[in-house]
C-alpha positions as CSV (number, residue, x, y, z in Angstrom):
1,X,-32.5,-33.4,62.1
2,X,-35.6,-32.3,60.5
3,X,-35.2,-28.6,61.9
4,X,-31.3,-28.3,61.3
5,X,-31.8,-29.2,57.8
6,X,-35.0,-26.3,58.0
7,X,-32.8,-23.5,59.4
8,X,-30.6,-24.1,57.2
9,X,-32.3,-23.9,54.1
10,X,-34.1,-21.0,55.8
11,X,-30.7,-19.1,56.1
12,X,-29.4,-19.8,52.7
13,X,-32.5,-18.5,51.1
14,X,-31.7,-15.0,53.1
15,X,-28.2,-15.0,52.3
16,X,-28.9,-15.0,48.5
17,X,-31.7,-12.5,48.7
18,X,-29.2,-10.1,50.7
19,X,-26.3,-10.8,47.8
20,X,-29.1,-10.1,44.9
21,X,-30.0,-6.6,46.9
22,X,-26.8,-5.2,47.0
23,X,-26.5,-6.5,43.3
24,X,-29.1,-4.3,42.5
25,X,-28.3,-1.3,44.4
26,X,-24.6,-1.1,42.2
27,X,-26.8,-0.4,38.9
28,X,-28.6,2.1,40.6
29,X,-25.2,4.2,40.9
30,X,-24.1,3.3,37.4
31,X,-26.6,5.0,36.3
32,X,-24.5,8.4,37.2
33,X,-24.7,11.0,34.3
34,X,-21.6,12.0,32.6
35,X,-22.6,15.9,33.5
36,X,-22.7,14.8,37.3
37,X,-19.4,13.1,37.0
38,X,-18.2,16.2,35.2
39,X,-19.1,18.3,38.7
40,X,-16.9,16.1,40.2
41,X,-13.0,17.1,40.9
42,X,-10.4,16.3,43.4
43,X,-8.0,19.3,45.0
44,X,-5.6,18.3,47.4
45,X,-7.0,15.2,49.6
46,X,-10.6,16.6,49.1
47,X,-13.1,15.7,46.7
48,X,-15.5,18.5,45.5
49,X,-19.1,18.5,43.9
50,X,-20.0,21.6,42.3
51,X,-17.2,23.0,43.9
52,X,-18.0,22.1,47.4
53,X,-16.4,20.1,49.5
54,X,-18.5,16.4,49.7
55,X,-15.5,14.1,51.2
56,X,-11.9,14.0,52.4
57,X,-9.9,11.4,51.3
58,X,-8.3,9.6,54.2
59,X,-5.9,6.2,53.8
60,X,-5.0,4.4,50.8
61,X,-4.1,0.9,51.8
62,X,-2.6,-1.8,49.8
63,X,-4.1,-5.3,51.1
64,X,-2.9,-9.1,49.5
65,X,-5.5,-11.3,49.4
66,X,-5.5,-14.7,48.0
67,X,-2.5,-13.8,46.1
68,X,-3.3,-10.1,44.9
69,X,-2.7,-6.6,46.0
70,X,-6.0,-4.8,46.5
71,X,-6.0,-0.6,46.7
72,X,-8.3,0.5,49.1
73,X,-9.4,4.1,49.5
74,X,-10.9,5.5,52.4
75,X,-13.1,8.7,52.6
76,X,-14.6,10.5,54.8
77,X,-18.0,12.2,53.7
78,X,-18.8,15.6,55.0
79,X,-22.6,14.9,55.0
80,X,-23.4,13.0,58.3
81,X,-26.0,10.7,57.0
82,X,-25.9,8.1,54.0
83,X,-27.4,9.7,50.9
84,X,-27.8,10.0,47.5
85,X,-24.5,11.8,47.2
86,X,-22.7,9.0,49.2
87,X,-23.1,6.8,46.4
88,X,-22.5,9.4,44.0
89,X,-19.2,10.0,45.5
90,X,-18.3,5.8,45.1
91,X,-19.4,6.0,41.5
92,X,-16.8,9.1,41.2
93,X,-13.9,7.5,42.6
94,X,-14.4,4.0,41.1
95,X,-14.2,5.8,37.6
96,X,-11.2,7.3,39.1
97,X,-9.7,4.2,40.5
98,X,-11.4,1.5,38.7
99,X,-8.9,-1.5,40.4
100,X,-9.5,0.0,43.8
101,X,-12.1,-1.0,46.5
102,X,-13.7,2.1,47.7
103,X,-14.5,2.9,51.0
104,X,-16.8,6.1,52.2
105,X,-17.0,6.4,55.9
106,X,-20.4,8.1,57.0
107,X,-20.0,9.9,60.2
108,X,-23.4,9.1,61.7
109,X,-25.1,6.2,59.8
110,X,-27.3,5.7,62.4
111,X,-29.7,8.7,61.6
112,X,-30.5,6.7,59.0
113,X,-32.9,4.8,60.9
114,X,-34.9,8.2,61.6
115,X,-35.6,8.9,58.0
């Protein structure tokens, strides 16, 4: 009973250290200068930085859950790793769609691991 009681403490500890992380990864985006959101634009159903292409927006779903309608937007980024502008482009679009959940696919998240 002893080592139930154990894991489970054990896991709930983890759980809440995960949840306070990705806390403080979404004031590390906030942080986004006005001038960098100024380089920012959207033509068509791609979104530019500096004028070149970063992402291509894909879907925008409508899901109900627990009694309200959520937007979702989906992108596609052109880089193929997670980066600094992969945030950058979430910080763009949530200005842009501030109700909406926002959703950047990275083609090949897995070369992360070889950074």
């Amino acid at each position: 009973m002893f080592r139930i009681l154990f894991v489970l403490i054990i896991f709930l500890s983890s759980c809440s250290v995960t949840f306070n992380t990705s806390k403080s990864k979404k004031s590390s985006i906030a942080s986004l200068s006005n001038v960098e959101l100024s380089k920012f634009r959207i033509d068509g159903d791609h979104v530019f930085f500096d004028d070149k292409k970063v992402a291509r927006i894909g879907n925008m779903e409508y899901e109900y859950f627990k009694g309200n309608y959520i937007m979702e937007v989906s992108m596609i980024q052109y880089s193929p790793i997670y980066n600094e502008m992969t945030e950058k482009i979430v910080y763009f679009m949530s200005n842009r769609y501030p109700n909406a959940k926002i959703e950047v696919k990275v083609v090949r998240d897995d070369l992360l691991d070889q950074n």
